[in-house]
N, CA, C and O of each residue as an XYZ file, in Angstrom:
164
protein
N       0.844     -1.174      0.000
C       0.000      0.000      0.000
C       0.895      1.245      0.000
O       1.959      1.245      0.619
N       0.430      2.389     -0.750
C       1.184      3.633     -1.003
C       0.757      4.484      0.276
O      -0.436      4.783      0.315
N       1.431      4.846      1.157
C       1.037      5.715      1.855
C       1.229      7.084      1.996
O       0.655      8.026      2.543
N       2.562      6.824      1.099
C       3.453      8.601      0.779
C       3.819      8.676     -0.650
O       4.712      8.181     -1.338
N       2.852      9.442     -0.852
C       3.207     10.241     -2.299
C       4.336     11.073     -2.500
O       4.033     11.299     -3.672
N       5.514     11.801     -2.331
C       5.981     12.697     -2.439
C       5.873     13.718     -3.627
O       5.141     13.506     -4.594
N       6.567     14.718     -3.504
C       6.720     15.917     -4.478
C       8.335     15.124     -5.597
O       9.024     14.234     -5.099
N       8.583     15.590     -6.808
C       9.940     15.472     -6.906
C      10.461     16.170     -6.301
O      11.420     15.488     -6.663
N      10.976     17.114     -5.514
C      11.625     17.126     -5.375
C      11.984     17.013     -3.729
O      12.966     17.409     -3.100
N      10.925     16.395     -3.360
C      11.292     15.624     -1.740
C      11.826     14.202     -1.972
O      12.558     13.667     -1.139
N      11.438     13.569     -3.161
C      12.050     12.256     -3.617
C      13.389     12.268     -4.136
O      14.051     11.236     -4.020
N      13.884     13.267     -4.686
C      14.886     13.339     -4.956
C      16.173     14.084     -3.478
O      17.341     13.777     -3.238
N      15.518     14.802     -3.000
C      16.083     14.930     -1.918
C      16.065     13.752     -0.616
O      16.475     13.989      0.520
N      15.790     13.130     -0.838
C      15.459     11.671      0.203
C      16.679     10.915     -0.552
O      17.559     10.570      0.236
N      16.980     10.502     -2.230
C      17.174      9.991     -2.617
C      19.322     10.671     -2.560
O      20.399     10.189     -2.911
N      19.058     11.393     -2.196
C      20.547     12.175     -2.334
C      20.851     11.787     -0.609
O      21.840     11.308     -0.054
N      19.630     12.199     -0.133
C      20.406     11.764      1.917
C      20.694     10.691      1.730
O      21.889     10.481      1.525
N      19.808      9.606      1.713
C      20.252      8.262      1.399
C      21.986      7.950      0.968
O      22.935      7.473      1.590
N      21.819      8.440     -0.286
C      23.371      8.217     -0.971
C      24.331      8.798     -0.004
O      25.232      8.094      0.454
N      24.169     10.257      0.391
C      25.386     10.718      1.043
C      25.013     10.111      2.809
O      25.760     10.652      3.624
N      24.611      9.714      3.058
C      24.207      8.598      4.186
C      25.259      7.337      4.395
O      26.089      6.945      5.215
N      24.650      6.932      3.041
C      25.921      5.426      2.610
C      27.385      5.908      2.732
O      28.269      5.508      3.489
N      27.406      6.768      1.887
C      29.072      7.173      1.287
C      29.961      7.707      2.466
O      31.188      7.664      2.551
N      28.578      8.488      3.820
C      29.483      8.892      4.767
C      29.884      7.196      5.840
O      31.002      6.837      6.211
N      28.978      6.711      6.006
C      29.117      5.403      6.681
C      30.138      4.644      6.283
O      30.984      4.369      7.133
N      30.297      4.139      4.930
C      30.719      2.910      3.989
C      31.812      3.487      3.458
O      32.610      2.566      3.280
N      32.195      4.299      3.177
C      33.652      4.965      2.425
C      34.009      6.319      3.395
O      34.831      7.101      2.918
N      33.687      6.498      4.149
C      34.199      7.510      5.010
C      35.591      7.694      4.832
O      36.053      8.649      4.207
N      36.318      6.752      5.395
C      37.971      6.931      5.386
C      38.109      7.387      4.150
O      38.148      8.616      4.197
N      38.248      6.789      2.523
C      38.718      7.322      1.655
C      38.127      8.556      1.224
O      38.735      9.149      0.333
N      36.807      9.198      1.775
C      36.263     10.205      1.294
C      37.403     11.194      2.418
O      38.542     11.563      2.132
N      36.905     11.356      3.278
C      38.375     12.124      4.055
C      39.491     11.972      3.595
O      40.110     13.019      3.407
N      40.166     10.716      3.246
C      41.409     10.846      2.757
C      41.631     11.848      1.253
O      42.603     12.542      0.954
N      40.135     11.575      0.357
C      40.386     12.169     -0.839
C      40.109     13.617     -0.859
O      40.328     14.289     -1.867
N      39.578     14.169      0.352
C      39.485     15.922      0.685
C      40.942     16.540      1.461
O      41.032     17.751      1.663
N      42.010     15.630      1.850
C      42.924     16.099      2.341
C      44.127     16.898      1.625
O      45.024     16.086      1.396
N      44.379     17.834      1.308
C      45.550     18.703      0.302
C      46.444     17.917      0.501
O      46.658     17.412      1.602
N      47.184     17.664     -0.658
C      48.433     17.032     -1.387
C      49.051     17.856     -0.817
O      48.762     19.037     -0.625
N      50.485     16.928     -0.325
C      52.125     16.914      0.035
C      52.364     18.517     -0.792
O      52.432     18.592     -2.018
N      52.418     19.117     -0.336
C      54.129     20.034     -1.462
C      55.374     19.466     -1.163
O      55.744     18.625     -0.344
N      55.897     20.092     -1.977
C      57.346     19.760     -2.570
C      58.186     20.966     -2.386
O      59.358     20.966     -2.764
């Protein structure tokens, strides 16, 4: 049974927490590692 209709763009915003939800949980370390500034030389 449908109980929630949404708007697009509450579905699509549900659909982006979700993802950045996962990515902060499940890849955390390399996402921090890949925002950290490169070595100089």
């Amino acid at each position: 049974m449908i109980d929630d209709i949404p708007t697009c763009d509450e579905l699509i915003s549900r659909i982006v927490s979700g993802a950045e939800e996962l990515i902060t949980e499940r890849l955390g370390g390399m996402v921090e590692r890949a925002l950290e500034p490169l070595p100089t030389t």
